[in-house]
C-alpha positions as CSV (number, residue, x, y, z in Angstrom):
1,X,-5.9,14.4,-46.4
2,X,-9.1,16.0,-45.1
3,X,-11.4,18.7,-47.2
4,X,-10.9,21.6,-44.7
5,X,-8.4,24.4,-45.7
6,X,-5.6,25.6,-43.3
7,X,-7.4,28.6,-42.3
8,X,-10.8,26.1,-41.3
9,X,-8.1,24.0,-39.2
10,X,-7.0,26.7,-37.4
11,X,-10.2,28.2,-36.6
12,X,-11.2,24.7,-35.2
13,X,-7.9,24.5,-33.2
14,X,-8.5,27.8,-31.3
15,X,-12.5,27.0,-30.8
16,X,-11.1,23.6,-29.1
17,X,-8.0,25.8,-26.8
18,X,-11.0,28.2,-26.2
19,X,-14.1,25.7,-24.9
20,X,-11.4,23.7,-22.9
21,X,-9.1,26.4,-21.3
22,X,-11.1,29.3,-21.5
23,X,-14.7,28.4,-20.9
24,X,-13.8,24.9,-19.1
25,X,-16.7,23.1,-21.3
26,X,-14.8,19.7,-20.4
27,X,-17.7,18.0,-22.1
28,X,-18.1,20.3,-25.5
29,X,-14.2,20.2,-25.5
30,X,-14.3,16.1,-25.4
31,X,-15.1,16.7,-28.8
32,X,-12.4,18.0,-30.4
33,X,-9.3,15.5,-28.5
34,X,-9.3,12.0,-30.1
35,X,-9.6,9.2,-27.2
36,X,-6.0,8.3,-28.4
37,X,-4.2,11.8,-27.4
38,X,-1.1,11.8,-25.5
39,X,-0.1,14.5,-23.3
40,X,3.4,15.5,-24.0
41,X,4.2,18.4,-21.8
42,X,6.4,19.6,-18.9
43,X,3.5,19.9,-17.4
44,X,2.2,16.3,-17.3
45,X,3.3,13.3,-17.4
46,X,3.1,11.9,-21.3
47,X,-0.2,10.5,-20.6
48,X,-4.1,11.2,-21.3
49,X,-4.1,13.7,-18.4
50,X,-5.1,17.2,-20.1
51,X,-8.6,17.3,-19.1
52,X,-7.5,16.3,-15.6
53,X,-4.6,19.1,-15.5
54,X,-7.1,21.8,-16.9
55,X,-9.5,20.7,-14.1
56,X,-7.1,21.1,-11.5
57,X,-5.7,24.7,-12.5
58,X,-6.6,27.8,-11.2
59,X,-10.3,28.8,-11.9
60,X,-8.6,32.4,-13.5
61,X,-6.3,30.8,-16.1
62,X,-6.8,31.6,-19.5
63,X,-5.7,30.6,-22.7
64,X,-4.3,33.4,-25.4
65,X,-3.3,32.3,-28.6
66,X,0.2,34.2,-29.7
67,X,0.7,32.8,-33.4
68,X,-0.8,30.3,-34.9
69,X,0.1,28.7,-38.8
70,X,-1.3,26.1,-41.2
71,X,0.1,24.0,-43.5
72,X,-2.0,21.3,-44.7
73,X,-4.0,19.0,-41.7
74,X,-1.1,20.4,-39.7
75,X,-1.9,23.5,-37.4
76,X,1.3,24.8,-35.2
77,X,-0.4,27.5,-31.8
78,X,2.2,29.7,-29.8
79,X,0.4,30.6,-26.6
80,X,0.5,32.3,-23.4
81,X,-1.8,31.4,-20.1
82,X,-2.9,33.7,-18.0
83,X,-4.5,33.9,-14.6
84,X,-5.8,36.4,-13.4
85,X,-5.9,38.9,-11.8
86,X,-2.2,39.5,-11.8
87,X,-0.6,41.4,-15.5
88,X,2.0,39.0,-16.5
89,X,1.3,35.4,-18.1
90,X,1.7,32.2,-16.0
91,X,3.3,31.0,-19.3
92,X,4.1,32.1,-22.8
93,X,6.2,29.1,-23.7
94,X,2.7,27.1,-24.4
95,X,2.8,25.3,-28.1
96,X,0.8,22.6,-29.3
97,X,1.4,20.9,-32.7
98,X,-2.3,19.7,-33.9
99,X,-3.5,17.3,-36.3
């Protein structure tokens, strides 16, 4: 169990969704992804390829946090991504379950 309270673990989670997705700092965001994550998404093949898929999006997608909870070392995010400049979200079935 770490010393950081729920509401410290979420503000970390959404600093790491924001420097990767939203300002595409891939080497400030290397940071906050352990070198053993695993991609588990639709998306992606359930592999170490988020940086890569984040690379290769659209230049205008953004990452908007919907909902995000703490319990513990546990953080739970509900997002939608955008890109711009159309009105309606490229996706708003994003989660990511964060430890």
């Amino acid at each position: 169990m770490s010393n950081t309270t729920p509401e410290q673990n979420k503000a970390l989670v959404l600093e790491a969704f924001d420097t990767l997705f939203n300002k595409r700092d891939y080497r400030a965001a290397e940071r906050f992804w352990s070198p053993k994550y695993i991609q588990h998404s639709a998306q992606s093949t359930r592999s170490r390829r988020l940086f890569a898929l984040i690379r290769s999006a659209a230049q205008t997608l953004r990452y908007e946090n919907q909902l995000i909870v703490a319990e513990g070392d546990y953080v739970r995010a509900a997002s939608c991504t955008w890109s711009f400049p159309t009105d309606k979200p490229a996706s708003c079935l994003g989660s990511a379950t964060c430890r």
